[in-house]
C-alpha positions as a Python dict, from the first residue, in 0.01 Angstrom:
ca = {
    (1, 'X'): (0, 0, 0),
    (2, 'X'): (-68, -400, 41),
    (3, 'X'): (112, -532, 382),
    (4, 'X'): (125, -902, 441),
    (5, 'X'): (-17, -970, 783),
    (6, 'X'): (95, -1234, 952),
    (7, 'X'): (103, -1405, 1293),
    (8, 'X'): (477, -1355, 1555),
    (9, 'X'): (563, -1713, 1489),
    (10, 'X'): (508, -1714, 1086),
    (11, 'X'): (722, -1392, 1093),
    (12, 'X'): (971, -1561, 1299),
    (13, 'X'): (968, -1840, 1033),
    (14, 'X'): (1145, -1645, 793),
    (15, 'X'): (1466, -1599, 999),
    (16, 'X'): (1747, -1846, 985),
    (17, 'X'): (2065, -1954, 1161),
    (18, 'X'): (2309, -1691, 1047),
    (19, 'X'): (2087, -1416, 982),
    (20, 'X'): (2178, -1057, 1148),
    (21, 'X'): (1823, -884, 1254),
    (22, 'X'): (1827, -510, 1370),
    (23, 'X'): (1586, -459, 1609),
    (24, 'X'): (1423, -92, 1686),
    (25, 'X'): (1346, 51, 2064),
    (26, 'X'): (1571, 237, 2312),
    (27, 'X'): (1574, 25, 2644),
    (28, 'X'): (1247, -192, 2620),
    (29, 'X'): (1026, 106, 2482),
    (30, 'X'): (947, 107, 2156),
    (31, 'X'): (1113, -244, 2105),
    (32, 'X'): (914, -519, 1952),
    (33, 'X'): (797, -802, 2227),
    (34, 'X'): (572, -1066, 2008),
    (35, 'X'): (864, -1130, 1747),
    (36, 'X'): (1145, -1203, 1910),
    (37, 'X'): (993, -1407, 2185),
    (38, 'X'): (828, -1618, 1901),
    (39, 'X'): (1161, -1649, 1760),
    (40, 'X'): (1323, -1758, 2074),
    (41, 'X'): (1035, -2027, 2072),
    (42, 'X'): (1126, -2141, 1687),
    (43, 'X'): (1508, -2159, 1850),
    (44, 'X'): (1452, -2363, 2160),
    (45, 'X'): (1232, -2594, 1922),
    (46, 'X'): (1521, -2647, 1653),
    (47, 'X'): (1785, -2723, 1953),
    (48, 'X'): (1579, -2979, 2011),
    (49, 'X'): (1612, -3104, 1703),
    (50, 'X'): (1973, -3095, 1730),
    (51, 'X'): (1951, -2799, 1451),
    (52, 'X'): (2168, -2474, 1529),
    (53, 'X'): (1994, -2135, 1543),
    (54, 'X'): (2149, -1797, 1613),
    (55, 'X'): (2135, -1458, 1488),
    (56, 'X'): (2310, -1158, 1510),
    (57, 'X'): (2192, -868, 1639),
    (58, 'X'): (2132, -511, 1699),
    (59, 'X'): (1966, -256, 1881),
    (60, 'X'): (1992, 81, 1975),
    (61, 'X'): (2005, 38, 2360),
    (62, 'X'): (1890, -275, 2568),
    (63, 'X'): (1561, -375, 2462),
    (64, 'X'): (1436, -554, 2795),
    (65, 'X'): (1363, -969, 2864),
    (66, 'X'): (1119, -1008, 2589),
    (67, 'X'): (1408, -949, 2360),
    (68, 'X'): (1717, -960, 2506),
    (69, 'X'): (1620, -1210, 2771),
    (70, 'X'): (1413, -1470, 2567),
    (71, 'X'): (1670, -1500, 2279),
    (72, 'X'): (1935, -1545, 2518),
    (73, 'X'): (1754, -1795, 2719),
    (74, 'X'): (1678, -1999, 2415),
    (75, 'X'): (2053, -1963, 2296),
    (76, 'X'): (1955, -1782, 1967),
    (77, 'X'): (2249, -1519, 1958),
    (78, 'X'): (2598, -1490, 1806),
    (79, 'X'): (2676, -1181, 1826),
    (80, 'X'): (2515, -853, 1988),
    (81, 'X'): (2610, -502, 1998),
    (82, 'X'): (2616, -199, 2162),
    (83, 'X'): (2459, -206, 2473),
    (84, 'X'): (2295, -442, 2656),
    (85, 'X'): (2154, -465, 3085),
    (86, 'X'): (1986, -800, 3075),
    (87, 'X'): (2155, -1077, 3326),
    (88, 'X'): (2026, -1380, 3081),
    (89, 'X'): (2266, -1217, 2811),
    (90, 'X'): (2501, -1141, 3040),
    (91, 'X'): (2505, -1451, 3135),
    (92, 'X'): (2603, -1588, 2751),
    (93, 'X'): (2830, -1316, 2712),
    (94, 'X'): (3077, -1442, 2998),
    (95, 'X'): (3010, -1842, 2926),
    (96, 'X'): (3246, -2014, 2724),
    (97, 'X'): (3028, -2105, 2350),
    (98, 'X'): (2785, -1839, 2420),
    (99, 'X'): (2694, -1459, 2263),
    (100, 'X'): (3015, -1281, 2120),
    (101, 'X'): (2965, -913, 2204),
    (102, 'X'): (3096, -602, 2093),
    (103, 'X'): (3080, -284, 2287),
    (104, 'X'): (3056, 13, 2112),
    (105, 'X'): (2864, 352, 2208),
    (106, 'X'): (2506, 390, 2138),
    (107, 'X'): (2555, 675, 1873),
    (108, 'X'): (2834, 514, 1705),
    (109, 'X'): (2643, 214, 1561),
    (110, 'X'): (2388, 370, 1328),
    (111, 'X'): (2723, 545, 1151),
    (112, 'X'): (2917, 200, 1102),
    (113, 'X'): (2639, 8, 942),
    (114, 'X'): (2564, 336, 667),
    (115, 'X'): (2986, 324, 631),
    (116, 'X'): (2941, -53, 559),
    (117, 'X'): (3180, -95, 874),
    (118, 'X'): (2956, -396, 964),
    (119, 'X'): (2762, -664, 794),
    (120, 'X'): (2372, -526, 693),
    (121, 'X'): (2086, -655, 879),
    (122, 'X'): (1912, -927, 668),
    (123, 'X'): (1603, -816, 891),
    (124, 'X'): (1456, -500, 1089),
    (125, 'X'): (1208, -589, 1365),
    (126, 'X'): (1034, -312, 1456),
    (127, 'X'): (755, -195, 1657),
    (128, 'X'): (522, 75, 1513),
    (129, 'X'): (148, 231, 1635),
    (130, 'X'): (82, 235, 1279),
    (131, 'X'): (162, 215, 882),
    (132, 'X'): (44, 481, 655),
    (133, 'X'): (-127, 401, 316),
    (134, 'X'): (224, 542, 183),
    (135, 'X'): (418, 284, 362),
    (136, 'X'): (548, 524, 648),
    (137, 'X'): (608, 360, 959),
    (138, 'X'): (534, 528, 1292),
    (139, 'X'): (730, 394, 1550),
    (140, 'X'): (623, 312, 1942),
    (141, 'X'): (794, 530, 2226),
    (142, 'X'): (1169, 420, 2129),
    (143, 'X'): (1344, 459, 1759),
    (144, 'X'): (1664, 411, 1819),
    (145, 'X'): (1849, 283, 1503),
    (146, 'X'): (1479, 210, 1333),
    (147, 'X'): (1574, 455, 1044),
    (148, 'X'): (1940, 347, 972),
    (149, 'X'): (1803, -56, 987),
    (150, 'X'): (1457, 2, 777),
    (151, 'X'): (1682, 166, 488),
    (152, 'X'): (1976, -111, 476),
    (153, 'X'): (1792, -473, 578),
    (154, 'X'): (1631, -691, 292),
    (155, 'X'): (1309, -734, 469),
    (156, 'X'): (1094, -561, 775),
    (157, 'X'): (894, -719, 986),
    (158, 'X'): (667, -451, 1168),
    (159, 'X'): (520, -556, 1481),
    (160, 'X'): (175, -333, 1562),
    (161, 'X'): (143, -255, 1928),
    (162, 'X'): (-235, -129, 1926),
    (163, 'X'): (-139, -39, 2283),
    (164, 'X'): (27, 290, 2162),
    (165, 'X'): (-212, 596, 2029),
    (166, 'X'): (-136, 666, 1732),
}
């Protein structure tokens, strides 16, 4: 199988203000660091252009400051669900304007996007060790929802952490 390669910030390039991006790990293992921290970069850089940017998002735990942190530093988030431990989205969550948040149990979320319950990721960010020739995916330390976001988004964007045997 032919995979495009590209760099964190031309894969954050193809998100846009509105989007809804499932994101894999379970706390910050197994959850991608180089994408969304370029894609709090691309959001800080069109607030300053007076452009909005935010996404929607889910995960199947907390994923940790490179995720969590830097996309609610940079303001990038409408909406995230079900779990979350970072103080920078915290902090949105309980300021007027900021992240809407809905709290539902861990296991329950992978259920209400197959249902339909909730509106399909556009995008799955996920971190892998490695892609098979067969286009299998082999995640990092954390799934989480991987499966149930892989199967219903439009695109994946698989972020290689060579840091992880395979």
């Amino acid at each position: 199988m032919i995979y495009n390669v590209m760099t964190a910030e031309q894969a954050a390039e193809l998100i846009n203000d509105g989007d809804v991006v499932g994101f894999s790990g379970f706390t910050p293992a197994g959850a991608p660091k180089e994408v969304p921290s370029a894609l709090a970069a691309r959001a800080e850089a069109l607030h300053a252009e007076g452009k909005p940017f935010k996404i929607g998002m889910y995960t199947g735990a907390s994923t940790g400051d490179s995720t969590d942190g830097a996309l609610a530093r940079a303001n990038a988030i409408s909406f995230r669900t079900p779990y979350q431990s970072n103080k920078d989205l915290r902090n949105s969550l309980n300021t007027p304007g900021g992240a809407e948040y809905f709290d539902m149990h861990l296991s329950q979320l992978a259920q209400e996007l197959r249902y339909g319950f909730m509106p399909k990721p556009k995008f799955a960010i996920v971190e892998a060790c490695s892609l098979s020739e067969d286009g299998k995916i082999v995640p990092t330390s954390g799934v989480g929802i991987l499966p149930t976001i892989c199967r219903l988004a439009d695109h994946i964007i698989v972020e290689l952490n060579a840091a992880h045997p395979a």
